[in-house]
N, C-alpha and C positions, 0 to 999 in steps of 0.2 A: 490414555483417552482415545477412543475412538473417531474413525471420520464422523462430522456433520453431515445428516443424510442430503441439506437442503445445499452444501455447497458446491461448485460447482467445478470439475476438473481443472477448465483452463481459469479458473482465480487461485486454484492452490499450485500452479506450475507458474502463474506470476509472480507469486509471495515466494516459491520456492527459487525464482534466479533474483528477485529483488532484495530478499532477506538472505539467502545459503548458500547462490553460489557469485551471486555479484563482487562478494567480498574476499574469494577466491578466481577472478579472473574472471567468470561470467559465465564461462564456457563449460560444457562437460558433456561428457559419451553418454551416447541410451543408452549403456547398460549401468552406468553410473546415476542418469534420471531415473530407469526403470526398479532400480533398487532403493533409491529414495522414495520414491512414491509407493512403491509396495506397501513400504515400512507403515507409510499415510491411508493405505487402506486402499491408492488407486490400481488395480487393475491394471493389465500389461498390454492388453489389450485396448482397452482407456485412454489409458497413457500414450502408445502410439496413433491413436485416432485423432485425439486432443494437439497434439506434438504437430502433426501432419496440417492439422487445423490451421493451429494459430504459425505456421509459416506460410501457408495460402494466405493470410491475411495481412501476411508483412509486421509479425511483431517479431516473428523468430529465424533465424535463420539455420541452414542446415549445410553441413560439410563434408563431403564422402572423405574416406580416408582408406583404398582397398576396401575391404569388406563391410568396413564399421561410418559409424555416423557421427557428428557432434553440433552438439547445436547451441547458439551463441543470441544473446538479445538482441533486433536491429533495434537503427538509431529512434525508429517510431516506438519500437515497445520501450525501450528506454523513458524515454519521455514522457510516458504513459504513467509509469513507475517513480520517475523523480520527483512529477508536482506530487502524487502523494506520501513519499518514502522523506524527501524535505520536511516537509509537516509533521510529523510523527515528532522529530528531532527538533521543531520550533519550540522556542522559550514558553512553560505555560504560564508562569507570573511576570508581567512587566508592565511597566509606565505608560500609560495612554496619553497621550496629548490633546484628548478630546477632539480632534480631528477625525472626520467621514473622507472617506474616497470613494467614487462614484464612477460605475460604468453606466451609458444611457446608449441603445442603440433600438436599430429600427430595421429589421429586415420583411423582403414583400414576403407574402405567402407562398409565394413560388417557391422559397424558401425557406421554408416551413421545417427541414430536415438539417440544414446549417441552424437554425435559431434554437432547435432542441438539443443540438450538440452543443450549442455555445451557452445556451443556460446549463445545462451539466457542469461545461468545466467551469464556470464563472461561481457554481454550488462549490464544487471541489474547490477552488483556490481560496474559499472562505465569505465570500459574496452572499448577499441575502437579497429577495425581490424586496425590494419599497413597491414597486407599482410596472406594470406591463413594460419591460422594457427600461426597467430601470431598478440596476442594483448599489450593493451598497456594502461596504465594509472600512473595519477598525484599522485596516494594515495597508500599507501601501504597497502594492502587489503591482507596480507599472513594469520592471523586469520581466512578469511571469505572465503580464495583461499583454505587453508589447510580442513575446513570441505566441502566445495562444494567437493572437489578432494573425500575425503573419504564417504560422501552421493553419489557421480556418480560413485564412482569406476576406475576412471580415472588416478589415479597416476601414471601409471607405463607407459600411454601416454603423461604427462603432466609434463614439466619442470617450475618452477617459479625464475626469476630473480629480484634481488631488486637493487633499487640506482644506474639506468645507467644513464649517460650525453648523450646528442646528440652534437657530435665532428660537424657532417659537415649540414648545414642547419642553420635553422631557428625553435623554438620551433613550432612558431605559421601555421606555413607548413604542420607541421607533423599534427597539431589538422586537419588543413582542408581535411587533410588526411583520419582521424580517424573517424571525426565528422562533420554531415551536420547540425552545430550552426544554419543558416539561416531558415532551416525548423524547427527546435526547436525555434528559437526565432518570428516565425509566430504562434507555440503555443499558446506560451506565452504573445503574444500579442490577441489571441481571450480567452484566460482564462478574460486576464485584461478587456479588453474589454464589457465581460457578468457579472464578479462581481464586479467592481468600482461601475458602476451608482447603483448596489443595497444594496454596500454598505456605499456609500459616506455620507447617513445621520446618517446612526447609528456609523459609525466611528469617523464623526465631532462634536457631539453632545455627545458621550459616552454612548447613549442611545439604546435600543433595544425596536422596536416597534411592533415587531412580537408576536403570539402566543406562549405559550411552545410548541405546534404540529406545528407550523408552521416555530418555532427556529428549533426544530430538522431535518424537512425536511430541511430545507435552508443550517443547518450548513454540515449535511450527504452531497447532491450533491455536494459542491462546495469543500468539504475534498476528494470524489470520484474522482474528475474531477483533482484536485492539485496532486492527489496518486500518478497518472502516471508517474509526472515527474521526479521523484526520480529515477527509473528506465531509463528512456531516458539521462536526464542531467549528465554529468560525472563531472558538481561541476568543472571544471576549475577555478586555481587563477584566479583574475583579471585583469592581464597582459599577457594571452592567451585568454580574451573572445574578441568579436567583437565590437565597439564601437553602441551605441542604446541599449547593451544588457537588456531584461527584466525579466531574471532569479531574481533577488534580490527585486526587485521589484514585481513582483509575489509572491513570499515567505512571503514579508512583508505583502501586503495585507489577503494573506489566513491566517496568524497568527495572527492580528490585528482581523480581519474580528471574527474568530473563540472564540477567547477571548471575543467578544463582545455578541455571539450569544449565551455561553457556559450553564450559570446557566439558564434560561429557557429552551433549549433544553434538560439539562441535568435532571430537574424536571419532563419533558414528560417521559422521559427515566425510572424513578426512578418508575415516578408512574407506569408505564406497566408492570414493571418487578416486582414488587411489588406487585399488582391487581394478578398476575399470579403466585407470590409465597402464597397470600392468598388464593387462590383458591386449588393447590395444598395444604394445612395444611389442608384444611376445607374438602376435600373430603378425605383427609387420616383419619381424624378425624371420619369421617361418616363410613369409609368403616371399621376400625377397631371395630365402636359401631356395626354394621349389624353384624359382623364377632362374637363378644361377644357370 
């Protein structure tokens, strides 16, 4: 599969230390990134522009080593990547207690650029508006409210309520309220739609027929393209979703899908990062005999 024209470098070099190399140590040589991202379609030139980027902005960091570079996640882009890398991996069927938790806050205009940041991440953790300044979710999210509050500095505009009942209505009122399911479930239906037919042979058959470069491209887009939802989806029990829903169904595929694609993608993987830690020994080796 090819890149997506519409997506954007530094979100495939998130998904690339969040998803490929976080689970290897986090860290890895530019010529280690620069040969992963080739694979992806990005540009080497791209790639160090991007790279250079997102360390001016404090997600990345960067380590000389003599000649060579490596670059590791700081603790901000970490954090960036957890609330939604968590989500991904949250239970999609389970027991609702019929309980709302509720954030309600009030910031002045002057801060108008904290209140945009802090509806984003309060969208991400699964939160829906009820009304200006007041959200609402199935989960009790006070762990992940309490550090958002103290990374924005928001506390002292921000109340958090747990365990409310809705007395007068209907649950499922309040969701169409909060959240437009139907555009999220036309997602969900063009995600299925592009990975079924390309995965429906190696799923039925338990077989992978792709290359190890061609597992990793495959398994990378369609884990970039799933990312999203975790962020979008607010994970409603099954007794608030709309009936056709394709949320669970989507989930199952990208898991199944990924399981299948995993040990070849994963060998392409190994070897780049690998190739790119011999090369770094080999020229540290050299530059300290020159140095003799």
């Amino acid at each position: 599969m090819s890149r997506p024209v519409s997506v954007r470098t530094q979100f495939v070099v998130f998904v690339l230390f969040g998803d490929v190399l976080a689970p290897r140590g986090g860290t890895a040589w530019t010529s280690g990134l620069l040969q992963l991202l080739r694979a992806l379609g990005v540009s080497d030139r791209a790639a160090r522009s991007t790279l250079s980027r997102m360390r001016r902005r404090g997600w990345l960091r960067s380590e000389r080593v003599g000649r060579r570079s490596r670059y590791t996640l700081t603790a901000r882009g970490r954090r960036l990547l957890t609330e939604g890398g968590q989500r991904i991996f949250e239970p999609r069927k389970w027991a609702w207690d019929g309980r709302w938790h509720m954030v309600v806050y009030s910031l002045p205009e002057s801060k108008r650029a904290l209140r945009n940041a802090l509806r984003k991440r309060l969208s991400w953790l699964g939160f829906g508006r009820l009304a200006p300044g007041t959200w609402i979710s199935v989960h009790d999210r006070r762990e992940e409210l309490a550090a958002l509050f103290d990374e924005l500095g928001v506390g002292r505009y921000a109340v958090r309520f747990a365990s409310l009942r809705l007395v007068d209505g209907e649950d499922c009122a309040l969701v169409a309220r909060c959240w437009d399911l139907p555009n999220l479930n036309r997602r969900y239906a063009r995600f299925l739609q592009r990975w079924e037919p390309r995965a429906r042979a190696a799923l039925s058959s338990g077989r992978n027929p792709l290359s190890p470069s061609q597992s990793f491209v495959e398994q990378f887009w369609m884990t970039l393209e799933y990312s999203a939802f975790p962020r979008l989806d607010p994970n409603l029990p099954s007794a608030l979703l709309p009936d056709g829903w394709l949320g669970d169904r989507a989930a199952d595929l990208a898991e199944r899908y990924r399981k299948v694609l995993n040990p070849q993608a994963g060998a392409f993987v190994s070897r780049a990062l690998e190739a790119a830690q011999d090369g770094a020994e080999w020229r540290g080796e050299r530059d300290r005999a020159l140095a003799a």
